[in-house]
C-alpha angles and dihedrals in degrees: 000000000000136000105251096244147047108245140014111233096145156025088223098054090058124101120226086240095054105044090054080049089055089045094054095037084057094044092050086047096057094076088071092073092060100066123096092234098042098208142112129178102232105105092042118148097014131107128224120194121198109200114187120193084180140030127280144140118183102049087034090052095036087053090049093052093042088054097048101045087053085052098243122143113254125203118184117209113183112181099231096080092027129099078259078088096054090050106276112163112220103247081052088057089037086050101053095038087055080057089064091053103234126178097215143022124189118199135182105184119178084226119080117245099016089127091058097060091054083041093057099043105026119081085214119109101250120205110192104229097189126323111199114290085339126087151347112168095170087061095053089049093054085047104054082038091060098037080048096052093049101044103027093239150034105202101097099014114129115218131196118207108191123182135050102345096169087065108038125094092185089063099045076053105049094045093059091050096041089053090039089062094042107267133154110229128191121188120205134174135115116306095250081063098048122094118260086238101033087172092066086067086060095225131111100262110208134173096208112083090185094069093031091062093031102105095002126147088214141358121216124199129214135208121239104246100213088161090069092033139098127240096249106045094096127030092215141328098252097051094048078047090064099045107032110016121102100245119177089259083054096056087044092064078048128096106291094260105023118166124243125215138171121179088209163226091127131223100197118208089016111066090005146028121240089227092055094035096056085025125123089267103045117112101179098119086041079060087059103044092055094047084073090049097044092055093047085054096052092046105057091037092056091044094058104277096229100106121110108256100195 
């Protein structure tokens, strides 16, 4: 089975039935990285292409495995050493990648929406792998992957984003899939880091972490984004630490139990604690396990999922 589509570009342009496709298609995949030679056939022959506009290293690197243990042929571009730095514009570098007649392109752009122009003029299948403050839908996959392997189901579960919610395109994403499945989903951070119309993310917004984490199913951290940020949003670090970051006495006011994420990169001792990031309930290196897996998933369902994958 196939995804019904060609590329990946956002949460909201994904169906109910597909994401759960997706999930299953993931959780079938996983078995792959337990073998002792990590390696299928089904992507043979075909040639993936990750192109970053901006640093990363878990979603960069996850793509990479997932293309290599699907035997595709993977080819990492990174900009700084590309003609971008001699003023190429990107439908320029989409245009002379599509030359080379790859299957798939994943891009992470600091612009919204720069996935969507390769998308509408490359034959390649394009996965959006993070524009700007505006999406990451393969974020949000590994995450209701990784809530779905621990309790069994997504459909009821309250979840409890906390952090800079205006900047973060994890979060906009998350938020889509979790309410897609049938999730209940609160937002909480400082006011200067809320959206200006919190009621468009269709979750309850709240300024008080305490009550946000209170009875959730899961609470999910967020890096302050000081790259996207002004000068003037937060008075200071510290200060946004003791009111809004998860420290162990907060997890203890929490449902006995509670699990722990964090999309990453971490800032330890600012958003969370050490002792809850590296605690009994935290999932954030299952995250990135099943990012592998999630990846793996999206690539053989957007290039046709047929192939034999023994």
């Amino acid at each position: 089975m196939a995804l019904k589509r060609k590329d990946l570009l956002t949460i909201r342009e994904l169906e109910s039935d597909e994401i759960h496709l997706i999930l299953d298609t993931a959780d079938s995949m996983k078995e792959i990285a337990s073998r002792d030679i990590k390696k299928v056939p089904a992507l043979r022959g075909k040639t993936l292409i990750n192109l970053f506009y901006e640093p990363s290293t878990r979603t960069r690197t996850s793509f990479e495995i997932a293309g290599k243990w699907l035997s595709a042929d993977v080819i990492n571009i990174s900009t700084t050493v590309s003609s971008v730095t001699k003023g190429e514009s990107l439908l320029d570098t989409g245009k002379t990648l599509q030359a080379m007649r790859p299957d798939v392109v994943v891009i992470r752009h600091p612009v919204p929406g720069a996935p969507k122009i390769l998308a509408d003029r490359l034959q390649a299948s394009i996965i959006n792998a993070g524009d700007g403050a505006h999406e990451h839908p393969t974020q949000a996959l590994l995450d209701l992957l990784t809530i779905r392997e621990r309790l069994g189901r997504l459909k009821g579960l309250t979840v409890a984003i906390v952090g800079d919610i205006s900047h973060s395109r994890v979060a906009r994403s998350g938020i889509q899939a979790m309410r897609k499945v049938g999730m209940d989903v609160r937002v909480a951070g400082p006011p200067t880091l809320l959206p200006r119309h919190p009621e468009e993310l269709g979750a309850q917004v709240t300024t008080d972490v305490e009550a946000a984490i209170a009875d959730a199913d899961v609470i999910m951290m967020l890096r302050i984004q000081r790259e996207r940020q002004g000068p003037t949003l937060l008075p200071s670090l510290r200060e946004y630490s003791r009111l809004f970051g998860l420290t162990v006495e907060r997890v203890k006011k929490a449902r006995e139990g509670v699990l722990i994420m964090h999309p990453g990169p971490l800032n330890r001792g600012v958003e969370i604690a050490p002792e809850v990031a590296d605690g009994p309930y935290s999932l954030i290196l299952d995250q990135v396990t099943n990012g592998v897996a999630i990846r793996m998933a999206l690539l053989y369902l957007l290039t046709g999922g047929h192939a034999a994958t023994n």
